[in-house]
C-alpha positions as CSV (number, residue, x, y, z in Angstrom):
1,X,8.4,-20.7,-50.2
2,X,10.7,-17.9,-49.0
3,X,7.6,-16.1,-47.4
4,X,5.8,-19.0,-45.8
5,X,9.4,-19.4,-44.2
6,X,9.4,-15.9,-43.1
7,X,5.4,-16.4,-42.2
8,X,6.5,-19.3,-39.8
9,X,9.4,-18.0,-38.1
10,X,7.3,-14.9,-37.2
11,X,5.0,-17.0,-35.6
12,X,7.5,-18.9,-33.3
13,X,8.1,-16.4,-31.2
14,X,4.7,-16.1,-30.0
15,X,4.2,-19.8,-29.8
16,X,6.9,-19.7,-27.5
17,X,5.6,-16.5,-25.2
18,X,2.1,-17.6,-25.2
19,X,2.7,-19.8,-22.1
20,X,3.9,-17.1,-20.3
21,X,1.4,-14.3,-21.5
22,X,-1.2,-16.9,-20.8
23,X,-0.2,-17.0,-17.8
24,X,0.4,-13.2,-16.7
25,X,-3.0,-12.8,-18.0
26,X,-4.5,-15.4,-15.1
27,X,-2.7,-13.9,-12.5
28,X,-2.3,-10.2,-12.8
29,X,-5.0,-8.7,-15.4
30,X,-7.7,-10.8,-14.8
31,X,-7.7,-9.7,-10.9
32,X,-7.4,-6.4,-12.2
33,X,-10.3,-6.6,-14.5
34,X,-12.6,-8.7,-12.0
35,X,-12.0,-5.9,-9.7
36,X,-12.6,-2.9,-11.3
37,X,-16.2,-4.5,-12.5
38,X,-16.9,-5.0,-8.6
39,X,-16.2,-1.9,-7.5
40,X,-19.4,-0.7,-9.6
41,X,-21.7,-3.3,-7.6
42,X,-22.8,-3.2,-3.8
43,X,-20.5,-6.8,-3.3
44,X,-20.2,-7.6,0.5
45,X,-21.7,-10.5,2.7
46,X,-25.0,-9.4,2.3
47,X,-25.0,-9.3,-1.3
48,X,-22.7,-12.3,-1.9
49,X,-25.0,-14.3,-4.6
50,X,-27.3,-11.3,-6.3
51,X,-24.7,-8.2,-5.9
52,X,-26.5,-5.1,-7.9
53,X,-24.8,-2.7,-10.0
54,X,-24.4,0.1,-8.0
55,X,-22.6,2.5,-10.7
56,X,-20.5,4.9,-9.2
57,X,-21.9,4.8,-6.0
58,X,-18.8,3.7,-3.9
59,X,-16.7,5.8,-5.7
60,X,-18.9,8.7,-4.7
61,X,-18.9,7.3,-1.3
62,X,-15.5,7.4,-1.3
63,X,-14.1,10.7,-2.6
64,X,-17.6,12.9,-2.1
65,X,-16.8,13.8,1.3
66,X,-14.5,14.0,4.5
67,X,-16.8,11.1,6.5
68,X,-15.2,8.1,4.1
69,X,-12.2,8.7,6.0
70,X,-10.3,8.4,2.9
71,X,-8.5,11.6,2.4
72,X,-7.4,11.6,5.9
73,X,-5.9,8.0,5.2
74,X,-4.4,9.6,2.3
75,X,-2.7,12.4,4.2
76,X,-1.6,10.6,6.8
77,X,0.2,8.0,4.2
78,X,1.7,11.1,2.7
79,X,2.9,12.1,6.0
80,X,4.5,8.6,6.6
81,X,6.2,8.3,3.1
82,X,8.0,11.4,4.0
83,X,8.6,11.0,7.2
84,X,10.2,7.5,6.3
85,X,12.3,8.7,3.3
86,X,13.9,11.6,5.7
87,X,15.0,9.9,8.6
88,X,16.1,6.5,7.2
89,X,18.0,8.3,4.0
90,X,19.7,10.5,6.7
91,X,20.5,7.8,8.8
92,X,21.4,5.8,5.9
93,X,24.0,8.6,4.5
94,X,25.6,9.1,8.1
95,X,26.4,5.4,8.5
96,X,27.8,4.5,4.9
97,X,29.7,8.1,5.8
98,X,31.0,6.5,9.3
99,X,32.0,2.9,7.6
100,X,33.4,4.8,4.1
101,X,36.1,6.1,7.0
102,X,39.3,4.2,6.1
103,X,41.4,3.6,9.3
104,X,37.8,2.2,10.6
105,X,38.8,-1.1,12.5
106,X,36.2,-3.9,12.3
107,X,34.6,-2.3,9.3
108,X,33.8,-5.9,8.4
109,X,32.0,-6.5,11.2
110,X,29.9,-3.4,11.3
111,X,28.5,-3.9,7.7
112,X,27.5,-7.3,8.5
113,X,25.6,-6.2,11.4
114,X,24.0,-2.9,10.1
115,X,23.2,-5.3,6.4
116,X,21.3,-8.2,9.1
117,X,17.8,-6.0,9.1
118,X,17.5,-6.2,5.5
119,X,18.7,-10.0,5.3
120,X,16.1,-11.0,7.3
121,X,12.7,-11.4,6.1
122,X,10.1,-8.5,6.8
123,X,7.4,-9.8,8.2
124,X,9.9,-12.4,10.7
125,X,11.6,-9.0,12.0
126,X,7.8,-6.9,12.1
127,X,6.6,-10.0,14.2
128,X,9.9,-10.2,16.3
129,X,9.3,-6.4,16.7
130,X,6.0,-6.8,17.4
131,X,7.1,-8.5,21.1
132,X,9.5,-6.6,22.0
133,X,6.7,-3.3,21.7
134,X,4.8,-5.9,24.1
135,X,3.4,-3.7,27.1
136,X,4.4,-5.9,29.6
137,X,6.9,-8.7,28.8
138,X,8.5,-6.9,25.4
139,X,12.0,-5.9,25.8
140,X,11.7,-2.2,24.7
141,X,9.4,-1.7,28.2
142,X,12.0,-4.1,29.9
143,X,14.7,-1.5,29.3
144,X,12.4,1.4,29.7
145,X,11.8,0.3,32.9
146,X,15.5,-0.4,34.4
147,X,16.1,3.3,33.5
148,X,13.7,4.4,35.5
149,X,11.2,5.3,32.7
150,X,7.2,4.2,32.9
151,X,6.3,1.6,30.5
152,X,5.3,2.9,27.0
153,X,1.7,1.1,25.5
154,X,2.9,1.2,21.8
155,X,0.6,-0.8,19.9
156,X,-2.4,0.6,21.6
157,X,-2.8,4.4,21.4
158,X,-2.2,5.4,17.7
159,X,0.2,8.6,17.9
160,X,2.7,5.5,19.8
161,X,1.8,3.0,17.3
162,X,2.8,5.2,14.0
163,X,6.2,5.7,15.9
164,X,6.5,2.0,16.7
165,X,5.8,1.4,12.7
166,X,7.8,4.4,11.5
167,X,10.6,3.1,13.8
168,X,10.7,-1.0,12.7
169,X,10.0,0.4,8.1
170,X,13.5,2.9,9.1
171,X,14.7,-0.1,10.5
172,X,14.0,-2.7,8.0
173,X,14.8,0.3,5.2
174,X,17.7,1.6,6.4
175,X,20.3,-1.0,5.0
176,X,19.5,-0.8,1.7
177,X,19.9,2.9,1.0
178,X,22.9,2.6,3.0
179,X,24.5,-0.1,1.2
180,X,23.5,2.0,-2.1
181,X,25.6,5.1,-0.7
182,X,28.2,3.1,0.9
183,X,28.8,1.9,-2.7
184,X,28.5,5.3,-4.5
185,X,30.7,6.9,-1.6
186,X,33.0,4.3,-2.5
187,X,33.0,5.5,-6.2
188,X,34.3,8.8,-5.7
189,X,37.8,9.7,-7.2
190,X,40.0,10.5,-3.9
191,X,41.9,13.1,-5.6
192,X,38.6,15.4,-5.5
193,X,39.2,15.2,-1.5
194,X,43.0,15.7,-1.8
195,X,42.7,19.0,-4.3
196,X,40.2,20.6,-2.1
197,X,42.1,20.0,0.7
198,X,45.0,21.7,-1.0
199,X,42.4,24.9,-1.6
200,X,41.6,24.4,2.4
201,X,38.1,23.0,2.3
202,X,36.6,22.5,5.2
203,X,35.0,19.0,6.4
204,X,31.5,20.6,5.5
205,X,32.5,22.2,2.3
206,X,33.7,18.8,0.6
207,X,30.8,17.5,1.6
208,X,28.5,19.7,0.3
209,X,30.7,20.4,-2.8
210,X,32.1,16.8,-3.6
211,X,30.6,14.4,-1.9
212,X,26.7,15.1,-1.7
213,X,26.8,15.9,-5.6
214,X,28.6,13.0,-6.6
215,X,26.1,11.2,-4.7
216,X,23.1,12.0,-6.3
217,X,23.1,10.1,-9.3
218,X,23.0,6.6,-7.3
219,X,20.7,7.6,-4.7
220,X,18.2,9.6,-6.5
221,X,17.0,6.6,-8.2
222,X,16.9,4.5,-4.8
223,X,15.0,7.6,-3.0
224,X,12.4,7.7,-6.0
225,X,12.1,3.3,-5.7
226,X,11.7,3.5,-1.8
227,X,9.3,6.3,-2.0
228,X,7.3,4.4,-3.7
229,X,7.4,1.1,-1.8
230,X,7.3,3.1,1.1
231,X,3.6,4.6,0.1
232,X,2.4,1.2,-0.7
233,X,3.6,-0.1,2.8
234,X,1.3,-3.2,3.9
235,X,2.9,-5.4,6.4
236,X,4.6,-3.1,9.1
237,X,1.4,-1.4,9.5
238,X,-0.5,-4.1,9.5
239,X,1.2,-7.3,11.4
240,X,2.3,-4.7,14.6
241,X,-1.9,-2.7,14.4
242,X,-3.9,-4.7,12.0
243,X,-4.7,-0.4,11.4
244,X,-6.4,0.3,15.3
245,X,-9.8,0.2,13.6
246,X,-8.4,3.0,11.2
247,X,-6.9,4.6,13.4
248,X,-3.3,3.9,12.0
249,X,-3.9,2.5,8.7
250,X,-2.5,3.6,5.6
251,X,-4.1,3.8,1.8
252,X,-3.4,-0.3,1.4
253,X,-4.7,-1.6,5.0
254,X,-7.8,0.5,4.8
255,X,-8.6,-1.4,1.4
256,X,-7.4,-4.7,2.7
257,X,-9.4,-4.1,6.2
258,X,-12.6,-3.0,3.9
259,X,-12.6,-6.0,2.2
260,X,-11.6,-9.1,5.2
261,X,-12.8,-7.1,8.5
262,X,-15.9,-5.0,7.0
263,X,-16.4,-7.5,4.3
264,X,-17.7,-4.8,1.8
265,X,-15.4,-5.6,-1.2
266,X,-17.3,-3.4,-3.5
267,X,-16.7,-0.5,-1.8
268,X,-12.9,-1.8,-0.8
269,X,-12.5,-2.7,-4.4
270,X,-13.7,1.1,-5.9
271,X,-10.3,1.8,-2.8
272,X,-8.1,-0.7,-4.7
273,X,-9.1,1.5,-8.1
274,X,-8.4,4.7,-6.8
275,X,-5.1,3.3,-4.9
276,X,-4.3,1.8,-8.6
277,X,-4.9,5.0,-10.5
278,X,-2.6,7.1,-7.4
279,X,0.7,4.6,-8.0
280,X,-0.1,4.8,-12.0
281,X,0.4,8.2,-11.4
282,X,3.5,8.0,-9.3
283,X,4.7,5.4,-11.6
284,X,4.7,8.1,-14.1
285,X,6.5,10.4,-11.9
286,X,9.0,8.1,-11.1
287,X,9.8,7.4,-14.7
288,X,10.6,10.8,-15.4
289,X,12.0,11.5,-12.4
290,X,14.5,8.6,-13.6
291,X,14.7,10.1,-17.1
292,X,15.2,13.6,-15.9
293,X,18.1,12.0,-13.6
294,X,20.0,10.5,-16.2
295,X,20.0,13.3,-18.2
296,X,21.4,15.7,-15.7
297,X,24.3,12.9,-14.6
């Protein structure tokens, strides 16, 4: 009797999770699956009922040469990741630095409006942005203009538009690092200020010495998390250039404009693979850039 107890309450638990497993399964591996066996077949609007299996044709297609347009996608994504993560985590240090000061007056005030970006949702501020970059009637231009300066087209030419996108991710970014090194800055023992002061430290030295170390162990995971959002960026590029007919789209657009503006979702499916495989990879990376982070700290 004992064991058909311990038989049953084995099986409980799984009674209990199959729901939700059940339902997992529908909505993440099942896409997954479905799209991996697409990308092997020549799927788009001409081939809608009777696609073909194509093998590793769009694969080929993709990564075979320069013409795909993929590794120059890839690059440029690169690029934007890193330009992203540099500006808005140096931004982000010098303001949680500027409200960390104590006699600050309104302090309140300030981190309500410097938090407002990242309260808001995304694609509400990318769409609000999104007029202002208007050429004629959008605010940015307005200002330009009282200054003296000519009107900027910023969605239209696509070295203006990647500065308009870079501009409204450090925007929407930039809270969130801060408020994670606002917090850490926070942290710090004040007597690690007061001894180096003693020793004459200059401003510089207990930054570089005390507070920039004692930093690292909160934002180092929050750099590594943003990276990776930031590479998988959809809705900045996309609601302010829909990607300028490639011309400013990242690794995601590309496969999303593939698939629902070239309707070929074979070949954007083999994309959605490869993109797949690329954040397995940095998910890895991440992980032991985590691991190897709270080790050292």
């Amino acid at each position: 009797m004992k064991k058909k107890n311990n038989k049953s309450k084995n099986i409980v638990p799984y009674i209990f999770l199959s729901p939700s497993m059940l339902l997992i399964a529908m909505i993440a591996v099942y896409p997954i699956i479905y799209t991996i066996i697409i990308s092997f077949t020549n799927l788009n609007m001409n081939h809608w009922n009777n696609p073909s299996f194509v093998g590793i044709y769009n694969f080929k297609k993709i990564l075979g040469s320069f013409d795909s347009g993929f590794f120059v996608i890839l690059l440029r994504t690169i690029i934007w990741t890193i330009a992203n993560m540099v500006i808005h985590v140096t931004i982000a240090v010098f303001l949680a630095l500027l409200l960390n000061i104590e006699d600050l007056k309104f302090k309140g005030l300030y981190r309500m409006v410097l938090v407002l970006p990242w309260a808001v949702p995304g694609y509400i501020s990318t769409l609000i942005w999104k007029g202002m970059y208007n050429y004629d009637f959008g605010a940015i231009n307005i200002i330009l203009k009282y200054f003296g300066i000519a009107p900027v087209d910023w969605l239209s030419k696509p070295l203006n538009a990647l500065i308009a996108c870079t501009i409204v991710n450090v925007w929407l970014a930039t809270p969130f690092m801060m408020v994670v090194t606002l917090g850490a800055l926070q942290s710090i023992d004040k007597s690690y200020y007061e001894a180096a002061i003693i020793d004459g430290a200059t401003s510089f030295e207990k930054f570089k010495y005390i507070t920039l170390p004692l930093l690292k162990p909160a934002l180092t995971p929050a750099i590594i998390i943003t990276t990776f959002v930031t590479f998988k960026q959809f809705d900045v590029v996309y609601l302010l250039t829909k990607g300028l007919a490639g011309k400013t789209d990242l690794i995601i657009t590309f496969a999303y404009n593939k698939a629902f503006s070239d309707y070929n979702y074979g070949y954007s499916a083999a994309l959605s693979v490869i993109i797949f495989i690329i954040l397995l990879i940095l998910t890895n990376f991440r992980k032991k850039s985590l691991d190897k982070a709270e080790e050292v700290y």
